[in-house]
Backbone bond lengths (Angstrom), bond angles and torsions (degrees), N, CA, C in turn:
res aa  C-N    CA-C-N  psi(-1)  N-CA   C-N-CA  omega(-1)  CA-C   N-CA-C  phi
1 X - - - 1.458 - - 1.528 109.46 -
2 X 1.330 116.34 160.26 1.632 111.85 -169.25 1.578 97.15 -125.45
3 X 1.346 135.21 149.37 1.183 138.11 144.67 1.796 125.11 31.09
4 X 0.944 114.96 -88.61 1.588 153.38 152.37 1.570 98.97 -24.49
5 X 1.509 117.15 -71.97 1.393 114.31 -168.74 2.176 109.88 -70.86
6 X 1.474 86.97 -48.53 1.274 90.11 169.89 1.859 121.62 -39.23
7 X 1.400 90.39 -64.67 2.024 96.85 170.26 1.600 118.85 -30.93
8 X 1.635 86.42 -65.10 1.745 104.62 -178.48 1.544 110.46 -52.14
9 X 1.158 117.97 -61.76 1.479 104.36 -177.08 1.367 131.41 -72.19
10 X 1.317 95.90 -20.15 2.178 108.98 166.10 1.657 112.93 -55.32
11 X 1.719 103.50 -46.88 1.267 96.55 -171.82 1.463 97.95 -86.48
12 X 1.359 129.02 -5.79 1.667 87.97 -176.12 1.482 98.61 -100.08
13 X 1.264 131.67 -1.62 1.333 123.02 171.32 1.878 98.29 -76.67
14 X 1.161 129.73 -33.95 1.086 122.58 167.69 1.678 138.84 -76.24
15 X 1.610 91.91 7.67 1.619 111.59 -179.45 1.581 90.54 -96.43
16 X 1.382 104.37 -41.73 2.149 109.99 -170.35 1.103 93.31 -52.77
17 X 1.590 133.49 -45.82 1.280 117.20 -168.36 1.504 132.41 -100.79
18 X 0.965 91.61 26.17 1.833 117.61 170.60 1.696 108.07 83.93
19 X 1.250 117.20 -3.95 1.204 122.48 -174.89 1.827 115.04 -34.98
20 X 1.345 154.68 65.58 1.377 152.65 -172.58 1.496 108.90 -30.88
21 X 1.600 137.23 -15.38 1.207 109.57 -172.92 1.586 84.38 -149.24
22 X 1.446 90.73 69.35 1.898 103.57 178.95 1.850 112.34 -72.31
23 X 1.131 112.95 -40.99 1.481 97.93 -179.00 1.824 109.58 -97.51
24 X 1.430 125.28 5.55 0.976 129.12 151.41 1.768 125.54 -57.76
25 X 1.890 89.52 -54.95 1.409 105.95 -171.04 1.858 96.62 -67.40
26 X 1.435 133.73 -22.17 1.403 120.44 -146.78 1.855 87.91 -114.38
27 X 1.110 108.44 3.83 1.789 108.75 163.27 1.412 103.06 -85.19
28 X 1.456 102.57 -70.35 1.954 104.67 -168.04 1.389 92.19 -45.47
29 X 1.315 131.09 -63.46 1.560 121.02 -154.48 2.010 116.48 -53.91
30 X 1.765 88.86 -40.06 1.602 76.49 170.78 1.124 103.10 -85.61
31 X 1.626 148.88 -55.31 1.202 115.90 -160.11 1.452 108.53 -52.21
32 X 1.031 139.58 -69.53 1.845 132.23 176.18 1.185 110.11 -17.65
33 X 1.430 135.58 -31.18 1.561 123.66 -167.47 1.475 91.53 -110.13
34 X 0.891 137.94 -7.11 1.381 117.20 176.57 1.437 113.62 -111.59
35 X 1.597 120.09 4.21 1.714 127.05 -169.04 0.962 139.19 63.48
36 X 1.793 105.42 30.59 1.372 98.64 -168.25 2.113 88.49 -129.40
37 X 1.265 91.59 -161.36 2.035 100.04 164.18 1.252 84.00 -99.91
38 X 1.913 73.53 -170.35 1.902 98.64 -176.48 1.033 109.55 -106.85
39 X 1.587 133.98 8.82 1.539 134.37 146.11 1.671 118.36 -53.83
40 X 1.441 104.66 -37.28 1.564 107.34 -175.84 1.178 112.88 -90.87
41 X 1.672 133.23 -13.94 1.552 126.30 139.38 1.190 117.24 -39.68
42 X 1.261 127.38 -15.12 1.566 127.11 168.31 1.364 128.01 -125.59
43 X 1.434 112.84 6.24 1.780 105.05 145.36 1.498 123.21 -100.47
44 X 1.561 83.08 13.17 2.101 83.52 -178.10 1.667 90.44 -151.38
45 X 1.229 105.38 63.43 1.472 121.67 175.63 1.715 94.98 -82.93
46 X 0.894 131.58 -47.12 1.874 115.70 -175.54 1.361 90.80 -70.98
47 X 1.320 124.80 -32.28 1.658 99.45 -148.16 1.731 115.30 -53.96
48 X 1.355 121.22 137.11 1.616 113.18 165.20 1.079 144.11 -78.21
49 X 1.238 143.17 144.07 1.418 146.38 162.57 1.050 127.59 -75.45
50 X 1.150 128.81 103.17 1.416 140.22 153.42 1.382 112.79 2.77
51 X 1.634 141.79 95.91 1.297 139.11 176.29 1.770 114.51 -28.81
52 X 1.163 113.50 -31.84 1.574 127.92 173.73 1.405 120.70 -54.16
53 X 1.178 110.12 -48.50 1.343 151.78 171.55 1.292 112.46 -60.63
54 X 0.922 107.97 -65.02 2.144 116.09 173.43 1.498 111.64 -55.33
55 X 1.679 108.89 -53.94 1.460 96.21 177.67 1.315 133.79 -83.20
56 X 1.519 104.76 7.32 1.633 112.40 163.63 1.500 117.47 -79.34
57 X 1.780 109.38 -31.26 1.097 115.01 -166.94 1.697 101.99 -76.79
58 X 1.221 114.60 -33.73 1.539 136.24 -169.02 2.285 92.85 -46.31
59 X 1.714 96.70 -41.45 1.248 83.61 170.52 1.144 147.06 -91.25
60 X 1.170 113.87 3.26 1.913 136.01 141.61 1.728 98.98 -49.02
61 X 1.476 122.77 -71.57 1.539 117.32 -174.33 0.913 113.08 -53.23
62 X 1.616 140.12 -26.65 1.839 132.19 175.67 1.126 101.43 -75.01
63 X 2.013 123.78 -31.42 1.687 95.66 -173.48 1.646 107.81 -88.04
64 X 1.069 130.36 4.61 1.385 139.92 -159.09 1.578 93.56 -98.21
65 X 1.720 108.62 -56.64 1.648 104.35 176.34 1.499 116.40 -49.03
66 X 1.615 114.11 -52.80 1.096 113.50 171.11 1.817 148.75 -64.17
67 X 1.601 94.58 19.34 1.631 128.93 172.89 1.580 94.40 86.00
68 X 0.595 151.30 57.20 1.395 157.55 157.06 1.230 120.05 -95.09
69 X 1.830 116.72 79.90 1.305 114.92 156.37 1.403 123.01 23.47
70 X 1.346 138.16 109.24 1.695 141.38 147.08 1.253 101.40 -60.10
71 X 1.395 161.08 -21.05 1.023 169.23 -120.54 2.331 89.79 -123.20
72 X 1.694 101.54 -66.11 1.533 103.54 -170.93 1.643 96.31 -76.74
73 X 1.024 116.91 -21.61 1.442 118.18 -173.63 1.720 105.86 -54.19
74 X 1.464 83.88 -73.48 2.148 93.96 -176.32 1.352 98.87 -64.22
75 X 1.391 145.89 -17.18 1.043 127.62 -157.47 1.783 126.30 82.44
76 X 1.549 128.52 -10.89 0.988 122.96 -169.44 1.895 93.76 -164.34
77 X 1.787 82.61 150.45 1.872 90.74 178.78 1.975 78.00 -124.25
78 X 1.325 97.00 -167.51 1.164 106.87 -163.86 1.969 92.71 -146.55
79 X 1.335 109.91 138.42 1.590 123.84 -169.85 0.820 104.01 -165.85
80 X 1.542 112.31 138.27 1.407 108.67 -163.51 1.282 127.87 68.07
81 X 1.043 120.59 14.36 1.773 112.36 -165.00 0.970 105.70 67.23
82 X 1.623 152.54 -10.98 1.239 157.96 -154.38 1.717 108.69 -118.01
83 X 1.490 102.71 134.76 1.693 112.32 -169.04 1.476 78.94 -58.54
84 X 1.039 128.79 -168.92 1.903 171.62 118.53 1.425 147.98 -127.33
85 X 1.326 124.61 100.23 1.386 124.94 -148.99 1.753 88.63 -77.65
86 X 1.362 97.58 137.06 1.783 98.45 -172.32 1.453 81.48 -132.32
87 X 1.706 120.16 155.26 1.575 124.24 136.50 1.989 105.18 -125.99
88 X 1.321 97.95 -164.00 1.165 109.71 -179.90 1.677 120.57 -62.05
89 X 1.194 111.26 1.96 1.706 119.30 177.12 1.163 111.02 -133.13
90 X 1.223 108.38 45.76 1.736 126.68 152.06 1.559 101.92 -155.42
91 X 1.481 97.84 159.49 1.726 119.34 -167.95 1.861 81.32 -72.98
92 X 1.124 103.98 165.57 1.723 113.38 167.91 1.623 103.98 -98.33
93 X 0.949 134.45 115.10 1.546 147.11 163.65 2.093 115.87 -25.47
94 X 0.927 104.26 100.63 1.390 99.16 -178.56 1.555 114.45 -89.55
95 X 1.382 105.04 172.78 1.641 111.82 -168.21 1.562 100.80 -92.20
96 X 1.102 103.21 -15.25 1.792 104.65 173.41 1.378 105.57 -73.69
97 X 1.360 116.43 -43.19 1.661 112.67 -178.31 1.616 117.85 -57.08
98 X 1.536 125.63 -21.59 1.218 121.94 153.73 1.381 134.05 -29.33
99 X 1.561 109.89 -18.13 2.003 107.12 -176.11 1.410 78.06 -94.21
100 X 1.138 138.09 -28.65 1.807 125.11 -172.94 1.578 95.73 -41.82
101 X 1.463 93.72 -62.38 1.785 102.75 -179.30 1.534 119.44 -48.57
102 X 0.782 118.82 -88.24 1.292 108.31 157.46 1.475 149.99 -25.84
103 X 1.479 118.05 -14.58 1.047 129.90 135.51 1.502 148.87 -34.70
104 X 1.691 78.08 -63.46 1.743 106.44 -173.08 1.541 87.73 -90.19
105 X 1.641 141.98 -36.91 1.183 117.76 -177.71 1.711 132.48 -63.98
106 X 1.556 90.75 -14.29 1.518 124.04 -163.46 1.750 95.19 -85.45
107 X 1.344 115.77 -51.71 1.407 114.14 -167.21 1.882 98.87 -80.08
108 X 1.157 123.01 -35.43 1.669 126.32 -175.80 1.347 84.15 -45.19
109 X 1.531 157.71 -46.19 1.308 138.90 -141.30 1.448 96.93 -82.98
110 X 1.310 138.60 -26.18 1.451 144.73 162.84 1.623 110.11 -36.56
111 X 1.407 123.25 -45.61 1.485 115.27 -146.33 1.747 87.33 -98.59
112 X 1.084 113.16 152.80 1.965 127.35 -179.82 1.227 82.33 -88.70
113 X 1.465 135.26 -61.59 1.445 138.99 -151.20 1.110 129.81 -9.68
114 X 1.577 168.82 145.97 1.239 149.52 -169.88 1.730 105.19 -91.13
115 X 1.319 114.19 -42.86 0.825 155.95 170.14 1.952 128.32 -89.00
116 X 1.077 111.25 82.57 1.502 111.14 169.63 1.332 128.05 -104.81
117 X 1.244 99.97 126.85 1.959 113.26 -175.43 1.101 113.79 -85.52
118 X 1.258 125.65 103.58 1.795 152.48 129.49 1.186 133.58 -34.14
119 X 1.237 100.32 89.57 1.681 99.48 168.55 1.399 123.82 -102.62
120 X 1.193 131.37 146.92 1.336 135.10 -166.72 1.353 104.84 -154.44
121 X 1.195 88.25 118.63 2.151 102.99 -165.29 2.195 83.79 -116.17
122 X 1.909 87.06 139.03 1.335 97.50 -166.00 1.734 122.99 50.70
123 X 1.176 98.54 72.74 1.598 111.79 -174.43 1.665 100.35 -77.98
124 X 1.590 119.10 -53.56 1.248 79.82 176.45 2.017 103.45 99.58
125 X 1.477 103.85 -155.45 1.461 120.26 163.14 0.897 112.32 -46.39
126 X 1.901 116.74 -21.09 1.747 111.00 -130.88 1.395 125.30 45.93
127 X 1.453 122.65 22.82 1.602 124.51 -154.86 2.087 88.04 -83.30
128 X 1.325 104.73 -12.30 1.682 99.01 174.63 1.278 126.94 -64.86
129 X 1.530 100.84 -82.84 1.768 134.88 143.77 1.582 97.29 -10.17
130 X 1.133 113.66 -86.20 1.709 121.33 -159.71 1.297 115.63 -49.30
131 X 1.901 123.10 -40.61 1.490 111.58 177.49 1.296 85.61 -77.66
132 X 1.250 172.13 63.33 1.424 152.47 172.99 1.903 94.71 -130.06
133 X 1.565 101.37 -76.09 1.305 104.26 159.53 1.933 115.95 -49.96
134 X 0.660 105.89 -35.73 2.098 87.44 171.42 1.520 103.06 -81.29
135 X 1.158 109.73 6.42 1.552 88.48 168.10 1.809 113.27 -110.62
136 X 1.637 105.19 -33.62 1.377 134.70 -168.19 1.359 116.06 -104.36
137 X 1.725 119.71 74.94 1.444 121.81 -172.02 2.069 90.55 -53.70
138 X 0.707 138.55 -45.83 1.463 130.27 -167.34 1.434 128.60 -78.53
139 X 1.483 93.98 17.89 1.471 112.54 174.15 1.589 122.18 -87.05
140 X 1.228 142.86 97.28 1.396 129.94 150.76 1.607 135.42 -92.17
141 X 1.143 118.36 114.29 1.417 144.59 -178.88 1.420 130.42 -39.77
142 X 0.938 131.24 116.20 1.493 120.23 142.94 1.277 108.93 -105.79
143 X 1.527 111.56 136.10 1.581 95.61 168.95 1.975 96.90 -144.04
144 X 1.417 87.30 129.82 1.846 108.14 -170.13 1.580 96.77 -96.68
145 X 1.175 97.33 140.63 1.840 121.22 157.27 1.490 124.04 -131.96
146 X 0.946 137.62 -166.47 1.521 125.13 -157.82 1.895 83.40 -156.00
147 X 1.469 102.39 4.86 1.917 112.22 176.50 1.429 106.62 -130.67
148 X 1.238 98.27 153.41 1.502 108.16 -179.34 1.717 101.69 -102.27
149 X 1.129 129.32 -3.20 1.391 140.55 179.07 1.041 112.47 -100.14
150 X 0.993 125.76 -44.97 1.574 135.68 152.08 1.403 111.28 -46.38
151 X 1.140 124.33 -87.30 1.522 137.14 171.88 1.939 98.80 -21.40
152 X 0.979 124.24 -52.67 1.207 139.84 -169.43 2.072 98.66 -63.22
153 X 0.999 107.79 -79.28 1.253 117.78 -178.27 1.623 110.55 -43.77
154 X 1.502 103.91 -54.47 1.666 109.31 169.09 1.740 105.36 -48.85
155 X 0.894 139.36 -43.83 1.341 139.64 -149.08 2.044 101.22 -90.61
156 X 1.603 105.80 -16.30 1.580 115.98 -174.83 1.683 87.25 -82.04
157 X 1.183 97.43 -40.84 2.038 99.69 -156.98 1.314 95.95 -52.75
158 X 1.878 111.29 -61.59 1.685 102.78 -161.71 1.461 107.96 -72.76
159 X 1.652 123.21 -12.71 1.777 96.09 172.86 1.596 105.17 -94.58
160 X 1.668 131.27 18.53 1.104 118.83 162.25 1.523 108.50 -89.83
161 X 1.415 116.88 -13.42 1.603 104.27 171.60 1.228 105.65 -116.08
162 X 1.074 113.00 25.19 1.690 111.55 -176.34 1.160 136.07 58.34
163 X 1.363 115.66 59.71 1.287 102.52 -167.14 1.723 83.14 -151.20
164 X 1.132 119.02 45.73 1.403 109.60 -177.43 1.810 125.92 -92.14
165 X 1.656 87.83 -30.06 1.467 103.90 160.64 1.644 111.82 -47.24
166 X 1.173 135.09 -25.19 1.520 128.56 -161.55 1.669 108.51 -99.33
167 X 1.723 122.73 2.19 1.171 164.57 -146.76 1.746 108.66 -88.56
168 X 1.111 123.99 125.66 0.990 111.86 147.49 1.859 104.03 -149.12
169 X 0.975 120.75 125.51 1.692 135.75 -178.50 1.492 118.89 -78.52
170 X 1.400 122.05 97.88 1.443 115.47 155.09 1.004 144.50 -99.18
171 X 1.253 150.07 106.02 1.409 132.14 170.76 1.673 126.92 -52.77
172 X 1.437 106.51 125.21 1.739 85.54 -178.82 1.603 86.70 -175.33
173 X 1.638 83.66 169.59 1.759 89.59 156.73 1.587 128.08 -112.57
174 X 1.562 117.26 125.23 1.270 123.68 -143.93 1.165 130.69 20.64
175 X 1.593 125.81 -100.54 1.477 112.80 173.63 1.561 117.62 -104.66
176 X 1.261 110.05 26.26 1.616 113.99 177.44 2.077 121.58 -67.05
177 X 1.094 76.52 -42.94 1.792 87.93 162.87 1.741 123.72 -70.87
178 X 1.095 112.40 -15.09 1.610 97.67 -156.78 2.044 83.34 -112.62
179 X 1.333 95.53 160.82 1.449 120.67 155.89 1.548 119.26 -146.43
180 X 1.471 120.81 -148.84 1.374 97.52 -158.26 1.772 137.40 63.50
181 X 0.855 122.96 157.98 1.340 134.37 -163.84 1.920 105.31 -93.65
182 X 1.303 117.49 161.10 0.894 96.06 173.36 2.296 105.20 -159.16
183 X 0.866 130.74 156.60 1.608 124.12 -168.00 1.373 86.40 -85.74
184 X 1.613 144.85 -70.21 0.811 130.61 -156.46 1.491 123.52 -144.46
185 X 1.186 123.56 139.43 1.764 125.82 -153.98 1.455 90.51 -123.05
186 X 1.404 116.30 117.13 1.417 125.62 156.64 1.444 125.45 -122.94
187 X 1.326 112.29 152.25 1.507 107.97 169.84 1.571 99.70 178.80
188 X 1.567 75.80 172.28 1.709 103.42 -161.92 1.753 97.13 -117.39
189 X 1.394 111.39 77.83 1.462 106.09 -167.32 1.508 89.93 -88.27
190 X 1.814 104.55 169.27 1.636 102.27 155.57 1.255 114.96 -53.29
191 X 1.493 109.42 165.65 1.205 153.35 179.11 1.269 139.23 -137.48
192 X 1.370 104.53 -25.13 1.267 108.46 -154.43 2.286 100.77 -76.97
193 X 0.929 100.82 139.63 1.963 93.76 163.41 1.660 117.03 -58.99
194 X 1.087 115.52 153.79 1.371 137.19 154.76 1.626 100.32 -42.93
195 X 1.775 112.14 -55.06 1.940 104.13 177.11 0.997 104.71 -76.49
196 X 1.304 123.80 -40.66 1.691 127.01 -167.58 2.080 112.74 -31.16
197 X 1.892 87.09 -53.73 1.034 111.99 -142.14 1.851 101.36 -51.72
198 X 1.621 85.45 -48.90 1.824 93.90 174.40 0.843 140.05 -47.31
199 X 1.702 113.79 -18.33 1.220 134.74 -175.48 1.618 127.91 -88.61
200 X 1.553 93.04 -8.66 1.420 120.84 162.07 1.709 135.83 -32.78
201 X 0.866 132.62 152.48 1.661 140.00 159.50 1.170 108.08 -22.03
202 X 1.067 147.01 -173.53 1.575 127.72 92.76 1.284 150.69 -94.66
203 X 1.420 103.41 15.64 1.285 147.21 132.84 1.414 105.67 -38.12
204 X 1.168 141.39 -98.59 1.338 147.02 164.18 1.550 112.79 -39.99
205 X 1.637 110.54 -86.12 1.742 91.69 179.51 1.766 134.01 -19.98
206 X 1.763 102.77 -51.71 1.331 111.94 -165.21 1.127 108.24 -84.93
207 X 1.619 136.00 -19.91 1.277 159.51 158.19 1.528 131.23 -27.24
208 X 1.627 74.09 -106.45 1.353 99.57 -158.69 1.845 102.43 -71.50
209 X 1.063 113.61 172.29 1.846 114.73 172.04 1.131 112.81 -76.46
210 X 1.289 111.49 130.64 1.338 112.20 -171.15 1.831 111.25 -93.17
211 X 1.274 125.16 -9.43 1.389 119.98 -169.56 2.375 84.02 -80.40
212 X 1.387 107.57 3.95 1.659 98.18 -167.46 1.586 87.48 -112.30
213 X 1.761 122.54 0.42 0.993 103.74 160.07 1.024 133.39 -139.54
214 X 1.664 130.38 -0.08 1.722 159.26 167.72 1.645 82.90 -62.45
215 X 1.495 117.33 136.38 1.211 127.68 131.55 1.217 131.33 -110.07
216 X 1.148 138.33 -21.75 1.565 152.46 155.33 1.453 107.88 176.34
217 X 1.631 108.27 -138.76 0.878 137.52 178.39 1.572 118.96 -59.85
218 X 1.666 101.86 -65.93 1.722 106.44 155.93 1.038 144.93 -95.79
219 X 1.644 112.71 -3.06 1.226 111.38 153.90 1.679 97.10 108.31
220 X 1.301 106.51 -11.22 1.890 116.52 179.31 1.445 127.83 -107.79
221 X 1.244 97.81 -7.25 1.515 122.64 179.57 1.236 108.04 -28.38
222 X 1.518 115.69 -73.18 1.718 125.89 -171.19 1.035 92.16 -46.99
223 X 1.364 138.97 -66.66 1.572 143.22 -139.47 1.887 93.52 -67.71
224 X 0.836 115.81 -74.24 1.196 103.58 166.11 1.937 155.64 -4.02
225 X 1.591 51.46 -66.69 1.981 76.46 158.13 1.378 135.25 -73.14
226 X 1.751 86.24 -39.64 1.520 108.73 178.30 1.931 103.85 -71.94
227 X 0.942 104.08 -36.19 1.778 116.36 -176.04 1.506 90.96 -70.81
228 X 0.904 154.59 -74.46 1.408 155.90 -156.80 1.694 116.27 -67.99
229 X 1.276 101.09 -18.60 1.986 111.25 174.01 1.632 98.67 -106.73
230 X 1.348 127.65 -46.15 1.046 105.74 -172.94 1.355 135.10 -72.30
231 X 1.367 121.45 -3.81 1.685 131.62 167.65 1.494 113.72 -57.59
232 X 1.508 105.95 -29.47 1.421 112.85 168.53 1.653 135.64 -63.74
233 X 1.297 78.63 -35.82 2.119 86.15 -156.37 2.113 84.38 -106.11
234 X 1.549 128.24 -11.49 1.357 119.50 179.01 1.453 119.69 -73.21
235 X 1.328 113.96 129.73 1.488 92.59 -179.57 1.471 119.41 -85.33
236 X 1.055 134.28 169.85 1.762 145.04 -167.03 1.408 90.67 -49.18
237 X 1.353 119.28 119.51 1.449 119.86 176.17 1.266 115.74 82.56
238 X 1.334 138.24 -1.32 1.409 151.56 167.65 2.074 104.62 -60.58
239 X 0.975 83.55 141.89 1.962 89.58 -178.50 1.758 94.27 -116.77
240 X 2.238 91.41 151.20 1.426 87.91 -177.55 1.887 77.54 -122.78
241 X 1.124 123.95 144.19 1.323 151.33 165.49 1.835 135.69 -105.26
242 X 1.412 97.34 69.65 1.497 98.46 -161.80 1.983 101.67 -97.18
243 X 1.090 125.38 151.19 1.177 150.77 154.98 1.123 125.51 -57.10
244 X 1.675 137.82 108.79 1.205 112.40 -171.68 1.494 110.69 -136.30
245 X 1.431 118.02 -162.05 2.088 119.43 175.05 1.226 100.47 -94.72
246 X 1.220 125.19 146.33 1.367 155.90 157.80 2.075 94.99 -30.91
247 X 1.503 103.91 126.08 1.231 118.21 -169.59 1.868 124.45 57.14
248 X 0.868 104.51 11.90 1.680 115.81 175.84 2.028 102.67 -75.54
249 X 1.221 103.50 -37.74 1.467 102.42 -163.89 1.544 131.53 -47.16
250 X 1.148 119.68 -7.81 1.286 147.23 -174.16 1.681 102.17 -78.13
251 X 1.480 86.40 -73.52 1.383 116.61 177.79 1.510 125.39 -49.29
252 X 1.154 104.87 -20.30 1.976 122.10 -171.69 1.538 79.92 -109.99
253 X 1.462 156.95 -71.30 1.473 147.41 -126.36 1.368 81.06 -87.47
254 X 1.232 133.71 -32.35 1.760 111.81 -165.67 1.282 80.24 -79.95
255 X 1.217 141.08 -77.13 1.374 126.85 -146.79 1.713 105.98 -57.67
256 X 1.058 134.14 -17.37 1.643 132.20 163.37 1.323 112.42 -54.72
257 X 1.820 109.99 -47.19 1.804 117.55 -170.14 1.317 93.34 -89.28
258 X 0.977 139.71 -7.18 1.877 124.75 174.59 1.780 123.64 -77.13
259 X 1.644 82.07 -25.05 1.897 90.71 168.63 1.276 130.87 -85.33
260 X 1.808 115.42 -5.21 0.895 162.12 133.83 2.437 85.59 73.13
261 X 1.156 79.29 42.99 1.482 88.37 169.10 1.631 113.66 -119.83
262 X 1.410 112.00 -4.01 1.301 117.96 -151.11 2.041 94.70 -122.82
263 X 1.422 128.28 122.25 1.457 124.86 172.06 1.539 93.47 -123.70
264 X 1.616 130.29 178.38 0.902 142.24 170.40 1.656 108.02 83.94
265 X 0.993 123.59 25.82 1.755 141.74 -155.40 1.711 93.56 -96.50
266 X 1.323 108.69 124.03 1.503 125.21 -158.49 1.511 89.01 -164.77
267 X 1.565 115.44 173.46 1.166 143.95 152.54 1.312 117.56 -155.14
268 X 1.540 134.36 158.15 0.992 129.67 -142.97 1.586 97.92 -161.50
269 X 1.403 120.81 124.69 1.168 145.34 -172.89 1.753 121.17 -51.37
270 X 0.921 143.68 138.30 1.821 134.27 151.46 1.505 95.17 -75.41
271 X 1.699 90.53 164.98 1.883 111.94 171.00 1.589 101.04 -64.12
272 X 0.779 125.76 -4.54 2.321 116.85 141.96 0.703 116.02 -85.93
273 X 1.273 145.62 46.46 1.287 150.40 -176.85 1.453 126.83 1.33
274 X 2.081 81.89 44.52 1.968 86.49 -178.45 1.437 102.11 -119.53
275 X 1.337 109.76 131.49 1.633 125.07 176.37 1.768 99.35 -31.99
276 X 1.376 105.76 135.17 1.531 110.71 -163.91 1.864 81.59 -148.98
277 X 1.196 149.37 -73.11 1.022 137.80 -115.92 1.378 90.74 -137.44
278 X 1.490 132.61 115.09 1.393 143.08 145.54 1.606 135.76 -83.95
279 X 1.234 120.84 112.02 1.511 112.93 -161.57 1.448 104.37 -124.61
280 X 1.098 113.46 171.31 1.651 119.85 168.98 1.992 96.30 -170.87
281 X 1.386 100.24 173.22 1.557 120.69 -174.81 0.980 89.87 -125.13
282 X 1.379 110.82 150.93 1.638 128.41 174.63 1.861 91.18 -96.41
283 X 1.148 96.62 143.09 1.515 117.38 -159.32 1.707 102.70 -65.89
284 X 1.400 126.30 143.02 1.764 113.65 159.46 1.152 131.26 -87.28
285 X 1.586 111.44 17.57 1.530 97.30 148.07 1.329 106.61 -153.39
């Protein structure tokens, strides 16, 4: 089979199975198995594949039919413009989480400091942390997980873009491990509800880890928690930058103004114009 036929028959076995972004999903998968992009699926559209070759790839298309992430499949999503080695024990990095970035890159122009301290509770990929430091030589890191597989994978990302020197790795749960002071606390905690959760993909439900995406009952829990530890360890003028679900924002800013340590309390939309990013400053005096 050559190029061309391969495509054609991936996506329509991936149209039978309801898949919505069938000839999307059946490019990334071959270009990933064959080492190239998906520009060169189309200057070497006749070229053939080795029958050997096809039926190995054939088993990328059974786990793909069977909702299986393209993301754990190839091994890597891309954020930031930046590869990311992901597996099945980390969340996959979304394109909405980009205003996170932008957030925290937006508020770093506030601090004189030479030096600004980063914290990042549930790192994850580190796919946060890592575009932050490739953008911010004056950034140094903490970044916490509550996994050692995680922690592990986060720690491949920043020495694949280099930025590992700016690094420091904890295991823990949220802010129970760390002390010290810090300029700015971000994260991408769960969210999702206990109902929410069911209501899921299955792509995601059957997927992804769920302790990176259950938050309880309402779905605000972490934030909470995280709001109630971080007044402590922020320094005077330090910003906390959490991630949140679509209509939560209400619900997270009162609990920011009730500790009444926290002014500058906003949230701020993704290009869906769905509330994604809740922030506040710990007050200067």
């Amino acid at each position: 089979m050559n190029i061309q036929e391969i495509l054609a028959s991936t996506e329509a076995f991936f149209e039978k199975k309801g898949l919505s972004t069938s000839r999307l999903d059946a490019e990334v998968l071959l270009a990933a198995y064959l080492g190239c992009d998906r520009l060169s699926l189309y200057t070497k559209i006749e070229n053939c594949i080795p029958d050997k070759k096809v039926k190995e790839f054939h088993a990328w298309i059974a786990r793909r039919a069977q909702g299986e992430p393209v993301a754990y499949i190839v091994g890597v999503k891309e954020f930031w413009s930046l590869d990311f080695y992901v597996d099945n024990k980390v969340l996959i990095p979304r394109p909405d989480t980009e205003v996170v970035v932008e957030e925290v890159l937006r508020i770093s122009g506030e601090f004189m400091a030479e030096d600004i301290k980063l914290l990042d509770i549930g790192t994850g990929t580190g796919a946060i942390s890592v575009a932050i430091a490739c953008e911010r030589d004056n950034v140094s890191v903490v970044a916490v997980d509550n996994s050692l597989e995680a922690l592990s994978i986060a720690r491949e990302n920043a020495g694949r873009h280099g930025v590992a020197g700016s690094f420091f790795f904890i295991c823990g749960n949220l802010l129970e491990p760390i002390s010290g002071k810090f300029d700015i606390i971000v994260s991408n905690p769960p969210y999702i509800s206990e109902r929410e959760f069911e209501k899921l993909p299955v792509e995601v439900r059957d997927f992804e880890p769920q302790d990176a995406l259950i938050a309880g009952p309402e779905g605000t829990e972490f934030h909470r928690s995280l709001i109630a530890g971080a007044k402590d360890i922020l320094t005077l003028g330090g910003w906390l930058v959490m991630e949140m679900g679509a209509e939560q924002g209400d619900a997270i800013e009162n609990m920011l103004r009730e500790t009444g340590v926290y002014d500058r309390v906003h949230c701020r939309r993704d290009y869906s114009d769905i509330e994604r990013v809740v922030m506040a400053r710990r007050r200067l005096w």
